[in-house]
N, C-alpha and C positions, 0 to 999 in steps of 0.2 A: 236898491243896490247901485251907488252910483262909481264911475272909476277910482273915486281915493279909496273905498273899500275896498275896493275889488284889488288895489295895489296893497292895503292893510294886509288882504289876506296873503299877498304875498309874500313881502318883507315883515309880517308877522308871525309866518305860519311856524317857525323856529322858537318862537318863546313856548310852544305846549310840549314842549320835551323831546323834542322830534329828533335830533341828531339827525338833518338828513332821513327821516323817513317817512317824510308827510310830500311827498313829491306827484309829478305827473305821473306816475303809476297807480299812485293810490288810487284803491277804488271809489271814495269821495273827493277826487280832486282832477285838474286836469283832463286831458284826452279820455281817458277812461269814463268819466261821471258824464263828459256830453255826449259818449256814446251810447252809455245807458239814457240818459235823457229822449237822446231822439229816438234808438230806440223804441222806448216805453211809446214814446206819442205814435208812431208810425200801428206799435200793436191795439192802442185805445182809438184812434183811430179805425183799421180794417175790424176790428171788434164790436165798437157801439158808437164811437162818434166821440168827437173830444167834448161832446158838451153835457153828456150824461153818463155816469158812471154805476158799476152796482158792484156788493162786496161779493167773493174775493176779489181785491184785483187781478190782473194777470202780476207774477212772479218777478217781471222786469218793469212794469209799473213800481210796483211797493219797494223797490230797491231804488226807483228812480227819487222815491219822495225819502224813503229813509239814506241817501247819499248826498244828497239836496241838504238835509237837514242839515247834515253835521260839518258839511262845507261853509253852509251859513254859519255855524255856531264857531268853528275853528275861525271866521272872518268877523263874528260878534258882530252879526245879523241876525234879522229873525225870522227863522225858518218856516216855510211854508205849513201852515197850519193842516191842510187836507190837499187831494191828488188835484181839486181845481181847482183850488188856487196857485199851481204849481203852474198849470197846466196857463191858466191865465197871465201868471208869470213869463212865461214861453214865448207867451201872445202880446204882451206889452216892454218887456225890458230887453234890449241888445244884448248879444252874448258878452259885448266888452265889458258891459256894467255887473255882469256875474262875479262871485268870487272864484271865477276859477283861474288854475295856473295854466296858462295857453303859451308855448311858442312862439314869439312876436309875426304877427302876418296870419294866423291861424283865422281867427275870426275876424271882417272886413267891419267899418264902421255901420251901425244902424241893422247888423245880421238880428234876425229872430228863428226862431225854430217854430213858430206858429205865424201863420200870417194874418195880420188884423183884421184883415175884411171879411176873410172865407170863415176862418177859426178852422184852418185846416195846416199839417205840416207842409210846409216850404220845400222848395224844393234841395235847398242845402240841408233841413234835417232828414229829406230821403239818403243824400249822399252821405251823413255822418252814421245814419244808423247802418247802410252798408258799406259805403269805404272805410269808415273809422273801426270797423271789426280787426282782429288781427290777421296783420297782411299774408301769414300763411295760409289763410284759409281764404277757399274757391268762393267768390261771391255768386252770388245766384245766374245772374244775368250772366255771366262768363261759362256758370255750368250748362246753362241751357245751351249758349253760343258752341260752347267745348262738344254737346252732345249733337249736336246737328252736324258741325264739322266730321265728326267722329261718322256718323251714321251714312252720311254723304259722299266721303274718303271712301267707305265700304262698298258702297252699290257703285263706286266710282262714276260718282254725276256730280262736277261742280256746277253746274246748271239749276240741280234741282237745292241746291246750299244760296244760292244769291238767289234765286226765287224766294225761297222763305226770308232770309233778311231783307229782300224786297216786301212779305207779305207784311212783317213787324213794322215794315218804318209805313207803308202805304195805305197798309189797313189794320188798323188798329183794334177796331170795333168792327162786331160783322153779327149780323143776323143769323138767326138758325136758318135759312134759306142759304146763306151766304157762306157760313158754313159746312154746309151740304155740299156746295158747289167746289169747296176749298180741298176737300175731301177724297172730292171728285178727280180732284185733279192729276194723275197720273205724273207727272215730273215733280211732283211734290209727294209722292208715295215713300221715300223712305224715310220722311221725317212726319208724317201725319198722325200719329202716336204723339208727338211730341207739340206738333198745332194743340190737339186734344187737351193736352195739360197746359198748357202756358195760357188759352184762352179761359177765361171764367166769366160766370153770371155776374151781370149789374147790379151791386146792391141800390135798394129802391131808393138811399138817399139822393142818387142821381136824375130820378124821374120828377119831371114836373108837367100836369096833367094831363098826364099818361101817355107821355114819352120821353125820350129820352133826346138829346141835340148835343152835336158833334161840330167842334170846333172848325169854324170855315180852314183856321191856318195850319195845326198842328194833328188838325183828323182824332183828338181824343175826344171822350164826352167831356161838355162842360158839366159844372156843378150850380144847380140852381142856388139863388142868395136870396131870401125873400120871396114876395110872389111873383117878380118879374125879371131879376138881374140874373146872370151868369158869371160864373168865376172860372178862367183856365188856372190848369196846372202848370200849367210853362210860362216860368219866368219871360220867356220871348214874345211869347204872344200878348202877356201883358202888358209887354213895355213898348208894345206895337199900336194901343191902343184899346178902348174900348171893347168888348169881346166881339166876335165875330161867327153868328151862328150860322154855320152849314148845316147839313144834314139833318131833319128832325125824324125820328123813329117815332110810329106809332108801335106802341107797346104789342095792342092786340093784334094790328097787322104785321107788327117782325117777329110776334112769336118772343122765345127767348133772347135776348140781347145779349153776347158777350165781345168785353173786353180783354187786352194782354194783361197781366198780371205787373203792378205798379212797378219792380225792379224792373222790368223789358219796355215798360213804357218809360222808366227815368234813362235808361243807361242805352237802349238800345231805339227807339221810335226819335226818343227826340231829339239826340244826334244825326239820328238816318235823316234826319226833318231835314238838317244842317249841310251836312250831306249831299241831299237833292237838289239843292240852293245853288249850293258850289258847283254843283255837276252842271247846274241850267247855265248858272253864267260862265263857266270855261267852253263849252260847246257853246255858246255865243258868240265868241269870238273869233270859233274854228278850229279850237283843241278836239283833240282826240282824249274820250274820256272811258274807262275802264273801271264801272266798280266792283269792289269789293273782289281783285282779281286773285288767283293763287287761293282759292280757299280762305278767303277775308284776311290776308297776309297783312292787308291795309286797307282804305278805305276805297282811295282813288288811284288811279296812273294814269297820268296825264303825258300825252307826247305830243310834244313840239312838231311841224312841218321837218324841221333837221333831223328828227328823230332824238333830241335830249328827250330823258322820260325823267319824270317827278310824281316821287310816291307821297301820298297826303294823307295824315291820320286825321279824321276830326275829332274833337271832346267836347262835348258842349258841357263843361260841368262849370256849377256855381264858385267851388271851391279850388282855387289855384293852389294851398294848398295839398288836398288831395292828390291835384293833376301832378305836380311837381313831385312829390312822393312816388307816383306812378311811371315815371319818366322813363324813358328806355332807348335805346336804339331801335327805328323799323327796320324790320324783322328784309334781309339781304333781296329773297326771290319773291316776287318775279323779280327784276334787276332793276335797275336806275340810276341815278346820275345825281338826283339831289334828293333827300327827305325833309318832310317839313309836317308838325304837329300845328293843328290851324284849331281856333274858337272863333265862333263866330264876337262880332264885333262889342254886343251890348254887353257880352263878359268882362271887355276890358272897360269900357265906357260906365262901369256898373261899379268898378273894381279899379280906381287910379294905376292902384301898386300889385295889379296881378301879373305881372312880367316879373316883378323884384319877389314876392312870395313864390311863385314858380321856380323860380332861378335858385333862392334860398335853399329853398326843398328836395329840389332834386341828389338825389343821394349823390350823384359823381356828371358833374356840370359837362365835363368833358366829351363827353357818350349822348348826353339829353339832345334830342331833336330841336332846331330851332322851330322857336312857339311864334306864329305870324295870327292873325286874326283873318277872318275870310274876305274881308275888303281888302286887305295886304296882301293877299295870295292872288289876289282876280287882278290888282294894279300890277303886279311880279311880274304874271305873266303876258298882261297886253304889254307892256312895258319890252318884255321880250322879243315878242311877236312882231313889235315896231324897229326893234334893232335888225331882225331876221328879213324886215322888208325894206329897208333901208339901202343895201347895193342894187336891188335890183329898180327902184325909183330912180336912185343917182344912174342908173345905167341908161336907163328908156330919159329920162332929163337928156343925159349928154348925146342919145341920137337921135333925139329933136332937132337939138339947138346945131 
């Protein structure tokens, strides 16, 4: 499927009779079929693994190969014979070279929804099979977020609300010891029902000889590749370098091992990652830093020595796209002075034109947060910080001299 096809299908898709009805709605075309796509991969995946499959499939699988077909067939290509060859398809050809009808900016050059090395979903096909749902509906990760908030507003402890979004971004993975202790913990008491459910057992594809190892950077488990490599889930950490193992778990000494559940580790661990990052280098330099104040109003509040405050949402997400779709004004209290939506840097280094597909997207440009990357945000504010000290050098200079 190379791009003249993939444009065939576009400037073709009108000679099968369509008046107009073969569009990005359809459910073999467009937004729709890659949402089914990722998806299907995301369910064959937490299922049985992309590399083995048994009949029935699951229900969004078999929609995914029978919507696949006839997008091929309406492009006069030829359609995937069986789910792995689909799936391998996934794993070897860019979304650009699809016949699908996409938005211009939607999918970035060289995108895949399986990654070549692991044969595991990317992390852009986590974000299509949850962002790309329709926008009226509550995504996982948000519900979870919405019920913590909610349970925590109740007992009136925002103490024990940024604890848990501390415990998501911090600790990802925890031992049945460690969850004991989590348990234990009395200022995290009126969301402990809710630790219970979001954490889950490690399927044993994660163990290799008989344990399990936790990424030095991003604190998830890696995935073993062979008898000796590791694969992270986060696009960050691999573009940081070779993987980097922390923590190894002896299986039979941590008892049962669980991890968050893959939406709170896409939308909520590996942003908080981003997050921490930011917070280390503004208190570096002597900011006052504040997270997740106002019941996760926003990410950061950051105050200046003069008292200017700046609120900071971070997004780590692959798809500008998306993010742009999502765009919004931060939300007024606690109060402040300037708002600013930050990604950290390898998004844009990753992505030329993720500023101009953000911008595009954003339902109403006017209202959208300006988008700065987190080296932009950290230069902002020393940048500040040296205007701020600037009368008082020129002051102590002039009674010197």
């Amino acid at each position: 499927m190379n791009g003249t096809r993939a444009q065939r299908a576009q400037d073709g898709a009108g000679t099968v009779g369509r008046t107009d009805r073969i569009d990005s709605w359809s459910a073999h075309q467009g937004e729709p079929l890659l949402r089914t796509l990722a998806q299907a991969l995301c369910v064959l995946e937490r299922e049985s693994g992309l590399d083995r499959f048994t009949l029935p499939y699951p229900a969004v699988a078999q929609h995914a190969l029978d919507r696949t077909a006839v997008a091929c067939l309406l492009a006069d290509e030829r359609p995937p014979a069986s789910l792995g060859e689909l799936v391998a398809r996934c794993q070897q050809i860019p979304l650009e070279d699809w016949p699908l009808r996409l938005p211009e900016g939607t999918v970035g050059p060289g995108d895949l929804l399986v990654d070549p090395r692991s044969g595991r979903p990317t992390e852009l096909c986590h974000e299509w099979a949850e962002r790309g749902a329709d926008p009226a509906l509550v995504h996982r990760d948000r519900q979870i977020v919405h019920a913590a908030l909610t349970l925590c507003r109740q007992h009136g402890e925002e103490g024990a609300y940024s604890s848990f979004r501390g415990l998501l971004v911090r600790r990802p993975v925890l031992t049945a010891a460690e969850m004991f202790e989590v348990l234990g913990d009395m200022l995290l008491e009126p969301v402990h029902e809710l630790i219970r459910l979001v954490y889950q057992p490690v399927p044993q594809a994660y163990r290799r000889d008989g344990g399990f190892a936790q990424c030095g950077r991003c604190l998830t488990l890696l995935n073993p590749l062979g008898d000796s490599e590791w694969w992270c889930e986060r696009d960050r950490c691999r573009k940081a370098g070779p993987p980097h193992v922390g923590r190894v778990l002896n299986a039979t000494d941590a008892g049962t091992v669980l991890q968050l559940e893959r939406p709170l580790r896409q939308f909520v661990t590996g942003p908080g990652r981003a997050e921490a990052v930011l917070e280390e280098a503004l208190r570096a330099e002597g900011l006052e830093v504040t997270m997740w104040p106002g019941f996760d109003a926003y990410d950061l509040l950051v105050t200046f020595p003069d008292g200017l405050r700046w609120a900071v949402d971070v997004k780590d997400w692959a798809s500008p796209y998306f993010l742009g779709r999502a765009a919004a004004p931060v939300p007024p209290t606690p109060p402040y002075d300037e708002a600013f939506w930050v990604v950290p840097q390898h998004r844009v280094e990753a992505r030329t034109d993720y500023r101009e597909v953000y911008a595009s997207a954003c339902p109403d440009l006017r209202h959208a947060p300006d988008l700065l990357t987190d080296m932009e945000l950290t230069r902002r504010a020393v940048r500040r910080l040296q205007t701020l000290r600037l009368p008082t050098t020129s002051k102590e200079h002039n009674s010197h001299a």
